[in-house]
Backbone as ProteinMPNN parsed JSONL, in Angstrom:
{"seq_chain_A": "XXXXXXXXXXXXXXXXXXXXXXXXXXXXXXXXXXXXXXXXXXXXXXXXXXXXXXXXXX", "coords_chain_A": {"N_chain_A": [[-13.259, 2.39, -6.808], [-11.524, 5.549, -5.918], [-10.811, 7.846, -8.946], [-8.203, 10.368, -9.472], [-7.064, 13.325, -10.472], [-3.751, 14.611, -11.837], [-3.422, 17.169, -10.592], [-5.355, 16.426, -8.119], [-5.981, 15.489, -4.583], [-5.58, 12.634, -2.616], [-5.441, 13.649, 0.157], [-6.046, 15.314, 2.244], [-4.478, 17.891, 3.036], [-1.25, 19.221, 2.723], [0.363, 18.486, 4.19], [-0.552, 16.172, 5.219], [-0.197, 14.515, 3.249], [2.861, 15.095, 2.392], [3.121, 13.352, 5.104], [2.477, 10.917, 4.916], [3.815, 10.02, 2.126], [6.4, 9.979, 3.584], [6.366, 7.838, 5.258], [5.44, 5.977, 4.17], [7.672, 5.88, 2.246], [9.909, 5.489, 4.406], [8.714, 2.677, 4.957], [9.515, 1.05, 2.721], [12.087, 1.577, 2.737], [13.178, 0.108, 4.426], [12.279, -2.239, 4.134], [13.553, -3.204, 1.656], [15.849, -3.063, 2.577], [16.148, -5.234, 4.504], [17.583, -8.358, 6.075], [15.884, -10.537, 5.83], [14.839, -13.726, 4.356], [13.431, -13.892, 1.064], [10.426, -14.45, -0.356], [10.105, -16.682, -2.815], [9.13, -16.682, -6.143], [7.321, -18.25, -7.448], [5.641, -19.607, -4.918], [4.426, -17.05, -3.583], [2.96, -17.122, -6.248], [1.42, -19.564, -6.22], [0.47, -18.898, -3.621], [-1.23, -16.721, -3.874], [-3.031, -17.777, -5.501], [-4.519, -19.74, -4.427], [-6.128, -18.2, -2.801], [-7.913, -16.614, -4.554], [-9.249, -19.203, -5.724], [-10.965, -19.588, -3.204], [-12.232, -17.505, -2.638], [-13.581, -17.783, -5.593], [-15.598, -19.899, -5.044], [-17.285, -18.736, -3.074]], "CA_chain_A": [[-12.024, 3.081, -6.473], [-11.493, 6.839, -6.706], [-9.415, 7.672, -9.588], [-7.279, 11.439, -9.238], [-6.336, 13.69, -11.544], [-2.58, 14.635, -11.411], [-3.759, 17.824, -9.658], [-6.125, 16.484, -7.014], [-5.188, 14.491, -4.023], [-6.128, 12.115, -2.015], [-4.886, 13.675, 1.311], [-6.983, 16.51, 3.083], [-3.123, 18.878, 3.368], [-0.584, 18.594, 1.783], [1.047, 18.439, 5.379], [-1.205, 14.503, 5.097], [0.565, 14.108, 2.178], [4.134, 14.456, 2.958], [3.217, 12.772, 6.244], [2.37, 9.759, 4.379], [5.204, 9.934, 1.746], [7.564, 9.57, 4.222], [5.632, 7.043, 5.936], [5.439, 5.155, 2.705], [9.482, 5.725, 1.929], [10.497, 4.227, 5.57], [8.687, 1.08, 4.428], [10.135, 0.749, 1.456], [13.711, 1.742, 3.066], [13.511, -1.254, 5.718], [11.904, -3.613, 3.369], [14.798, -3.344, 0.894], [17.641, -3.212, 3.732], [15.659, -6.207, 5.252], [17.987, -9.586, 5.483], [15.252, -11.89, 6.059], [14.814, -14.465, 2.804], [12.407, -12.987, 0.465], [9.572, -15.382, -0.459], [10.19, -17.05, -3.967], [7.441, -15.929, -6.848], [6.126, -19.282, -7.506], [5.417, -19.63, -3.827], [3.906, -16.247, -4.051], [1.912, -17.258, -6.823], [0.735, -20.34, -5.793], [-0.627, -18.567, -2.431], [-2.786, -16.06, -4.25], [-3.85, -18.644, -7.02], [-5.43, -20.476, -3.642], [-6.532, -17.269, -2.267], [-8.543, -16.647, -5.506], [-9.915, -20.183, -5.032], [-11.487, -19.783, -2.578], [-13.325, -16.535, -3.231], [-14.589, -18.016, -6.495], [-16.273, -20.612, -3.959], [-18.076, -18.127, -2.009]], "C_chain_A": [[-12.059, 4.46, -7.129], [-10.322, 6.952, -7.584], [-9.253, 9.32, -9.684], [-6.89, 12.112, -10.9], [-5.094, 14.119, -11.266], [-2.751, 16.261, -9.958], [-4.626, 17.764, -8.405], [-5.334, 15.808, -6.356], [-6.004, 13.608, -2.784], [-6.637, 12.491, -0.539], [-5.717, 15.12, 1.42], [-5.691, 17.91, 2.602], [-1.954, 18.282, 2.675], [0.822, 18.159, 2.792], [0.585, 16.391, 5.745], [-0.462, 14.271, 4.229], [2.118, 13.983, 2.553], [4.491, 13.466, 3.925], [3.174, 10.997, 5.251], [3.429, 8.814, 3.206], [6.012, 9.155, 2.837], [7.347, 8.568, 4.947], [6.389, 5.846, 5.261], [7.094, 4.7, 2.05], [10.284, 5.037, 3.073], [9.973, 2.875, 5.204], [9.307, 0.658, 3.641], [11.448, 0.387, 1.878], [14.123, 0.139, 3.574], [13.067, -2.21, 4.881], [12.969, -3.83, 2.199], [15.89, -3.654, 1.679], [17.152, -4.897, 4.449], [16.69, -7.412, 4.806], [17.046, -11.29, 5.474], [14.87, -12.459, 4.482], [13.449, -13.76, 2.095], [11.732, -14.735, 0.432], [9.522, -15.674, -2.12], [8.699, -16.868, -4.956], [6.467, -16.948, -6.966], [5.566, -19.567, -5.969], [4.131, -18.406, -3.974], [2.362, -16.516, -5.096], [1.093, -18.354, -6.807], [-0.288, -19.765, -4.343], [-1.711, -17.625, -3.165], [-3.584, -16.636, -5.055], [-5.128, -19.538, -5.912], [-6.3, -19.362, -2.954], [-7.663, -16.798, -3.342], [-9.928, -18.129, -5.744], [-10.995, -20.165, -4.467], [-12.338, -18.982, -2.193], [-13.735, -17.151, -3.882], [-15.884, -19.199, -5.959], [-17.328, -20.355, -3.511], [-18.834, -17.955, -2.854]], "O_chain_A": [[-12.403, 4.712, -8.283], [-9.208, 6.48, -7.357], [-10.33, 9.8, -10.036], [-6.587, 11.6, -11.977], [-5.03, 14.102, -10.037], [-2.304, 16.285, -8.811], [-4.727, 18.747, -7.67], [-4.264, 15.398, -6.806], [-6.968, 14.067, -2.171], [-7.657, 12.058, -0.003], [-5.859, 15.852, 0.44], [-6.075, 18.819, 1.866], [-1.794, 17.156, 2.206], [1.9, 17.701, 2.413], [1.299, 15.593, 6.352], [0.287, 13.396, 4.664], [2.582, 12.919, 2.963], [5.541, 12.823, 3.933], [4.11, 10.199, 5.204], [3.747, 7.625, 3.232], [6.192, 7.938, 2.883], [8.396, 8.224, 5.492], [7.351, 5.132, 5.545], [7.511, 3.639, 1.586], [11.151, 4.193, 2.845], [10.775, 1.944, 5.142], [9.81, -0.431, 3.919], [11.988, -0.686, 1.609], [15.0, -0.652, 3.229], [13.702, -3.256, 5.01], [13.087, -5.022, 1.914], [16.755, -4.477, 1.38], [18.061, -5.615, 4.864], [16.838, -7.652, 3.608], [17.337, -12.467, 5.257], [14.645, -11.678, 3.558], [12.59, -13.166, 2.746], [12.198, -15.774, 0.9], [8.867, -14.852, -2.76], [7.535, -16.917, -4.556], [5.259, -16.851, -6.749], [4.423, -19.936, -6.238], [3.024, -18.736, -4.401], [1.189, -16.243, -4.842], [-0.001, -18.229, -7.358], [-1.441, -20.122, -4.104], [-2.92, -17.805, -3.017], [-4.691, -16.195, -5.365], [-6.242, -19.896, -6.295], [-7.352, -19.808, -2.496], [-8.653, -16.519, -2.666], [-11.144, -17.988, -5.875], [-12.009, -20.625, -4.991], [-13.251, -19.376, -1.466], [-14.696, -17.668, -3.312], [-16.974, -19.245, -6.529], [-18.27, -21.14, -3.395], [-19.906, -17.396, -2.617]]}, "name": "protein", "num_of_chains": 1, "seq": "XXXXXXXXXXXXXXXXXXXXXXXXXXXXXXXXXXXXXXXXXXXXXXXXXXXXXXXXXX"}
């Protein structure tokens, strides 16, 4: 993984960049306003604990 210094950026423009921001902030928006039930943590953490699993497998 590339890692950034506060002055570089990932994004070609900085016209990519805002584009993606705002991209990034509508998800967020609708996933907070969202009324569908969230998914409880142990749930949550039981699926990636099997997801882990089953990599160490391979």
């Amino acid at each position: 993984m590339t890692k950034f210094t506060p002055i570089e950026s990932e994004f070609a423009t900085s016209e990519d960049a805002a584009a993606h921001d705002a991209w990034f902030r509508a998800k967020v928006e609708k996933a907070l306003s969202s009324t569908t039930p969230g998914i409880p943590h142990d749930q949550v953490m039981a699926d990636m604990q099997a997801i882990i699993e089953r990599a160490r497998k391979r």
